[in-house]
C-alpha positions as CSV (number, residue, x, y, z in Angstrom):
1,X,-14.3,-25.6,-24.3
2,X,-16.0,-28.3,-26.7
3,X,-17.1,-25.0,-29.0
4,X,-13.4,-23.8,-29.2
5,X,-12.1,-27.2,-30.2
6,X,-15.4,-28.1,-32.8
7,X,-14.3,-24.8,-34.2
8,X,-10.4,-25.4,-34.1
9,X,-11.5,-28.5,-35.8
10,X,-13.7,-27.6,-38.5
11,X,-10.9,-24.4,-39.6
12,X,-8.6,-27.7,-39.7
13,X,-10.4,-29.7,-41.8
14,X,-11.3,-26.6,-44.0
15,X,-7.5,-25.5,-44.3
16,X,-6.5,-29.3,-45.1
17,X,-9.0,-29.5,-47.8
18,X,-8.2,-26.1,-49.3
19,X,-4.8,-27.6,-49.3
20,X,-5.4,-31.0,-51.0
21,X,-7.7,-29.0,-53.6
22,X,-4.6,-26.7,-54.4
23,X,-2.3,-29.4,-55.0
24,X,-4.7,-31.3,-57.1
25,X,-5.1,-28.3,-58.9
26,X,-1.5,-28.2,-59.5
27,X,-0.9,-31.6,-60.6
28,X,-3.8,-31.1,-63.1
29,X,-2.9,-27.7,-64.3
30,X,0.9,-29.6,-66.3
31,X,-2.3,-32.6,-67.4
32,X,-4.2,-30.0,-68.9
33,X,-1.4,-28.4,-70.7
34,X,-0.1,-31.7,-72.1
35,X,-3.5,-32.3,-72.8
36,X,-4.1,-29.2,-75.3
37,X,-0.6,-29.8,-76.5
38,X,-1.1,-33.1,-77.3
39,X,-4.9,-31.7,-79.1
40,X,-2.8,-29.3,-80.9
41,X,0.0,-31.7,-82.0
42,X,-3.6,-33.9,-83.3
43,X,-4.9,-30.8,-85.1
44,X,-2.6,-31.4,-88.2
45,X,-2.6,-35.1,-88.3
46,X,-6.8,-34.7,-87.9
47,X,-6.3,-32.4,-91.1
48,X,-4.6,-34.8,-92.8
49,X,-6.6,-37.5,-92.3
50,X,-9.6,-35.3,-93.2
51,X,-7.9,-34.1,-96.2
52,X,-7.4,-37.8,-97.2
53,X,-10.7,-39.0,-97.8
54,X,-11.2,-35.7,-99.6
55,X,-8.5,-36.2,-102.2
56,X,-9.9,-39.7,-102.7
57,X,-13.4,-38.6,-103.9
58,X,-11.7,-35.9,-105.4
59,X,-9.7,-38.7,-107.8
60,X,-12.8,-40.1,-107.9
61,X,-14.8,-37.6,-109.1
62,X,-12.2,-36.9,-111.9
63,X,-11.7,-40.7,-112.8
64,X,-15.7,-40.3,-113.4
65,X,-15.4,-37.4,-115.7
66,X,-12.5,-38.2,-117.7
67,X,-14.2,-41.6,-118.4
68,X,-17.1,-39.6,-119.3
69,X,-15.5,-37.3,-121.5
70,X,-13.7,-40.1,-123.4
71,X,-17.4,-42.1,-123.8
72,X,-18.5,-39.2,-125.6
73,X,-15.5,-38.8,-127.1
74,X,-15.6,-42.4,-128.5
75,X,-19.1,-41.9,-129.9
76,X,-21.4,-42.3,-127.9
77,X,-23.8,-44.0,-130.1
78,X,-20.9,-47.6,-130.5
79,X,-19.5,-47.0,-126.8
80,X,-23.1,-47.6,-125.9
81,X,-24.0,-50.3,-127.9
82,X,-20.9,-51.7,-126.5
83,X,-21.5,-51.2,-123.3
84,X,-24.7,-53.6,-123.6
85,X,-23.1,-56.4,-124.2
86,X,-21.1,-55.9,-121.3
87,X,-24.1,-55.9,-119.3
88,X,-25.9,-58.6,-120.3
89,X,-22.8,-60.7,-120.9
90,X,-21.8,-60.1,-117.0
91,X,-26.1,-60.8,-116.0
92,X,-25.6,-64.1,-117.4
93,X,-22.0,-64.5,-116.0
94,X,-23.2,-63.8,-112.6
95,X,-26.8,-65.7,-112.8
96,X,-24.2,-68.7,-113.9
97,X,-21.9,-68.4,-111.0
98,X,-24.9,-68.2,-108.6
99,X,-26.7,-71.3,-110.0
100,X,-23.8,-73.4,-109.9
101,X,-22.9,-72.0,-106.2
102,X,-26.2,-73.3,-105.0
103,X,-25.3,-76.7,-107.2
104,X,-22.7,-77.9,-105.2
105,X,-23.6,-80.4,-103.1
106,X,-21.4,-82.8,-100.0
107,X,-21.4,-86.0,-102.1
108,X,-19.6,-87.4,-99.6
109,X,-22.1,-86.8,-96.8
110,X,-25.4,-87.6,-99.0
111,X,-23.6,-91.0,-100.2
112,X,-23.3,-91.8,-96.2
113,X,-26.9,-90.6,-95.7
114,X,-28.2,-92.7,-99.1
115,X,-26.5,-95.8,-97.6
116,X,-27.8,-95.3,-94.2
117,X,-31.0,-95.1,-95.7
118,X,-31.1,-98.2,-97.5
119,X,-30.3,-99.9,-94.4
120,X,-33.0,-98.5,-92.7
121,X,-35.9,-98.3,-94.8
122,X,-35.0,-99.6,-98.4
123,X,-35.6,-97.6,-101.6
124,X,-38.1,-95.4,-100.2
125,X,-36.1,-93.9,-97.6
126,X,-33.2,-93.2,-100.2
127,X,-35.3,-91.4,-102.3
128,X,-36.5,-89.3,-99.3
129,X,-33.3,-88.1,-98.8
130,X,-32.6,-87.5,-102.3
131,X,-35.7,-85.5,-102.6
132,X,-34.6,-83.2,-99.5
133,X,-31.5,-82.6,-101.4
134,X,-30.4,-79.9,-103.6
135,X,-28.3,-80.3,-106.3
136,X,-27.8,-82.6,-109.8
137,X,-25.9,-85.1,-108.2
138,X,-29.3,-85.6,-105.8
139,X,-31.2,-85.1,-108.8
140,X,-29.3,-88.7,-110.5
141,X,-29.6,-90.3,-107.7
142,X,-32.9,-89.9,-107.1
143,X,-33.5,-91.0,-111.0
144,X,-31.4,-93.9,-111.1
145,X,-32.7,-94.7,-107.4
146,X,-36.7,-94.4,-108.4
147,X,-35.7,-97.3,-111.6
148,X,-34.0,-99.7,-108.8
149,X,-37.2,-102.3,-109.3
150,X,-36.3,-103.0,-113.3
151,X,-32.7,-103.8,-112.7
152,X,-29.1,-102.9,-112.1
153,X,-28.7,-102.3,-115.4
154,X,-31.8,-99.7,-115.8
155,X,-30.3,-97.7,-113.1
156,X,-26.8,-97.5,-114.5
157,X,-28.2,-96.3,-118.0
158,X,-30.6,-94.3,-116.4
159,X,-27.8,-92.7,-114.3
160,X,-25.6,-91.8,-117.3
161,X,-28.5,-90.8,-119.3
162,X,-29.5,-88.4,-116.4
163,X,-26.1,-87.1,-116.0
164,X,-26.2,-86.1,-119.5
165,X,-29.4,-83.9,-119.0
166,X,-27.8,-82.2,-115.7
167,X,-24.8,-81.8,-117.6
168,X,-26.7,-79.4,-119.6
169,X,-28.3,-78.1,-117.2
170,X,-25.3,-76.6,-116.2
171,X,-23.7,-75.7,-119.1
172,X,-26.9,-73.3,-120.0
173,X,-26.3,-70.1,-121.3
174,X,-22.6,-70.3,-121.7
175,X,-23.4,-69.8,-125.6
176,X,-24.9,-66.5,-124.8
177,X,-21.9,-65.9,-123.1
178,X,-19.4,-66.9,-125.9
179,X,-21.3,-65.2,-128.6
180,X,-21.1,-61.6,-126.3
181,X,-17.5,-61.7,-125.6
182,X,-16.9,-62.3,-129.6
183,X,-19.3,-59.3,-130.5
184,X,-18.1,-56.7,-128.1
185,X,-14.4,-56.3,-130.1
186,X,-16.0,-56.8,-133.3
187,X,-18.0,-53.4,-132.6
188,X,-14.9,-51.9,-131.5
189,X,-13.6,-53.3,-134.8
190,X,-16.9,-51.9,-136.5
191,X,-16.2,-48.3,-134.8
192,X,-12.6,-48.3,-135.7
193,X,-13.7,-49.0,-139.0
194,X,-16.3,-46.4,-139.0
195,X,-13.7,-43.7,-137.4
196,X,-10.6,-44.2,-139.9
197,X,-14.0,-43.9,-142.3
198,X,-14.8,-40.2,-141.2
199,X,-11.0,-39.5,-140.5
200,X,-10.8,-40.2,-145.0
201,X,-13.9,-37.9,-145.6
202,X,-12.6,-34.8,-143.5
203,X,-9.0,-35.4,-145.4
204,X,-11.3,-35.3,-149.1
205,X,-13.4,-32.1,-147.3
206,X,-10.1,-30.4,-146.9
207,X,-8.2,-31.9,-149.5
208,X,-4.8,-31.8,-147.2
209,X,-4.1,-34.1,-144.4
210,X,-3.3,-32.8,-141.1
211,X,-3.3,-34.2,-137.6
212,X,-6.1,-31.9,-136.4
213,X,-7.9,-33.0,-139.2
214,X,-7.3,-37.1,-138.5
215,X,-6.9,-37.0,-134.7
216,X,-11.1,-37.2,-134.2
217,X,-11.5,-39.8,-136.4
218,X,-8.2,-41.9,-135.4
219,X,-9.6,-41.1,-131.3
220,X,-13.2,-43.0,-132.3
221,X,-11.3,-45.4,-133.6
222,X,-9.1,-46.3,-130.6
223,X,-11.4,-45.8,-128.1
224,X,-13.9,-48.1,-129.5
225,X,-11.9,-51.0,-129.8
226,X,-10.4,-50.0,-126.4
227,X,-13.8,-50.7,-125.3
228,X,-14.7,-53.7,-126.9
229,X,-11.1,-55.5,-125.7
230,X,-11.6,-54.6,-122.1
231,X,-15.1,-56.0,-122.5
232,X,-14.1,-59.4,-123.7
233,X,-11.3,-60.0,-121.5
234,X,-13.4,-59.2,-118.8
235,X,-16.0,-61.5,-119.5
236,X,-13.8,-64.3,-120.7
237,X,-12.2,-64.3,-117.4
238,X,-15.7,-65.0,-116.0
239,X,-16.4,-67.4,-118.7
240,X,-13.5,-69.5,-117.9
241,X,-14.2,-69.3,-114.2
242,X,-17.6,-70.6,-114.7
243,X,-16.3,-73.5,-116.9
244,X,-14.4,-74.3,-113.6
245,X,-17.1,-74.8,-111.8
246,X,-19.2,-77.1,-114.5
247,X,-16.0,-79.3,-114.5
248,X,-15.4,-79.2,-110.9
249,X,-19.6,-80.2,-110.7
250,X,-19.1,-82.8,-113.6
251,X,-16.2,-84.7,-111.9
252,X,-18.4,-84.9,-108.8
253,X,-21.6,-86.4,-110.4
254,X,-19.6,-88.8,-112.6
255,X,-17.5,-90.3,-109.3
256,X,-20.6,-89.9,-106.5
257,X,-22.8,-91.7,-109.5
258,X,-20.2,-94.5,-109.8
259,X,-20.1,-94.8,-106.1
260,X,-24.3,-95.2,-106.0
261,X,-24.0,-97.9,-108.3
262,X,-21.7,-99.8,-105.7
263,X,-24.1,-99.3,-103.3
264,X,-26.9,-100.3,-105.1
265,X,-25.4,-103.3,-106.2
266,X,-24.3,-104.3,-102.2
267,X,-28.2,-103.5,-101.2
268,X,-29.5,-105.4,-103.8
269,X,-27.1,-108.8,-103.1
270,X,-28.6,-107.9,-99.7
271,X,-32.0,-108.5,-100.6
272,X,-31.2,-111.6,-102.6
273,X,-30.2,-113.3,-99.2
């Protein structure tokens, strides 16, 4: 009796879970469908978003060679020459904007830590903190700081004096940077010069004038001093951004310097006491 009811059970349990494996297989089988529907809806769209990047390196790769056709096509010989002032005008653009980055310094926070020093351990412990300080505006202090034992006065001039040097330090190689963004359209000029130039000696060669004749001569031309425009307003925009940042530096040392001296002068009434 116990084996007819073991075995009564176990066909039970087997028909119940060949039942519950049917039906899951039924739910699944409208999953799976959506599922490759919803794949094959996401073939296209995959396409297109594969086709995308494609087309961008495609523009890219045409931008490349029509700037390359009209380089040679400009001469190759001015484009170039051109070209290097553009390069060493945006090296000195970029060594400008990276020395006067690491210039900038939290007046605010070295004035608190300069009068907290004096407090604490007198002129030596100021000049510490000036020393473990980058930046021109640690640089004066620490100048007008190390004269405190000749007078008030000696530090003020020796302040302003110092100020002056840092000043330009910071303004170095803007000159180089002026005299490139003046030169690049004057060899544009020069190669527009040079093409109306050869444009005149194929017109005497043929003795008619034409636009096929002209039109190589007339293209140097324009594409040259294309060139050497782009060039200098590219670099006077640089230029002009730098010269933000040496005023925005020179407003800072002249107000933290003024602010030392007031500092100095309290610490040294201080002493007298």
């Amino acid at each position: 009796m116990k084996k007819v009811f073991a075995t009564l059970t176990v066909l039970a349990m087997l028909t119940f879970g060949s039942a519950v494996m049917m039906a899951q297989d039924e739910a699944a089988a409208p999953a799976e469908e959506a599922a490759v529907e919803q794949v094959d809806e996401a073939a296209p769209a995959a396409e297109e978003v594969a086709e995308a990047p494609a087309e961008e390196a495609g523009g890219l790769v045409a931008l490349h060679k029509t700037l390359k056709t009209k380089f040679i096509e400009g001469g190759a010989g001015f484009m170039a020459l051109t070209l290097v002032t553009l390069v060493f005008g945006l090296a000195l653009c970029i060594e400008r904007i990276i020395y006067l980055s690491l210039s900038k310094t939290n007046t605010k926070q070295l004035l608190a830590d300069v009068e907290a020093a004096l407090k604490e351990g007198g002129i030596e412990k100021a000049l510490e903190v000036c020393r473990n300080t980058r930046g021109p505006v640690a640089s004066i202090f620490y100048q007008g700081l190390s004269r405190y034992d000749e007078g008030i006065d000696v530090v003020e001039k020796t302040v302003a004096s110092y100020g002056g040097v840092q000043l330009g330090l910071l303004e170095k190689n803007l000159s180089w940077i002026t005299l490139f963004i003046a030169i690049a359209p004057s060899l544009g000029f020069l190669g527009t010069i040079i093409g109306m130039i050869e444009a005149f000696d194929k017109i005497q060669q043929v003795g008619d004038i034409s636009a096929t004749v002209v039109a190589g001569g007339i293209k140097v031309a324009l594409l040259t001093t294309l060139l050497g425009l782009i060039i200098a307003v590219v670099l006077q925009l640089f230029y002009n951004y730098i010269l933000s940042l040496v005023e925005g530096l020179v407003n800072e040392m002249e107000d933290s310097s003024i602010s030392l001296l007031d500092i100095v002068v309290e610490y040294d009434k201080a002493q007298k006491k």
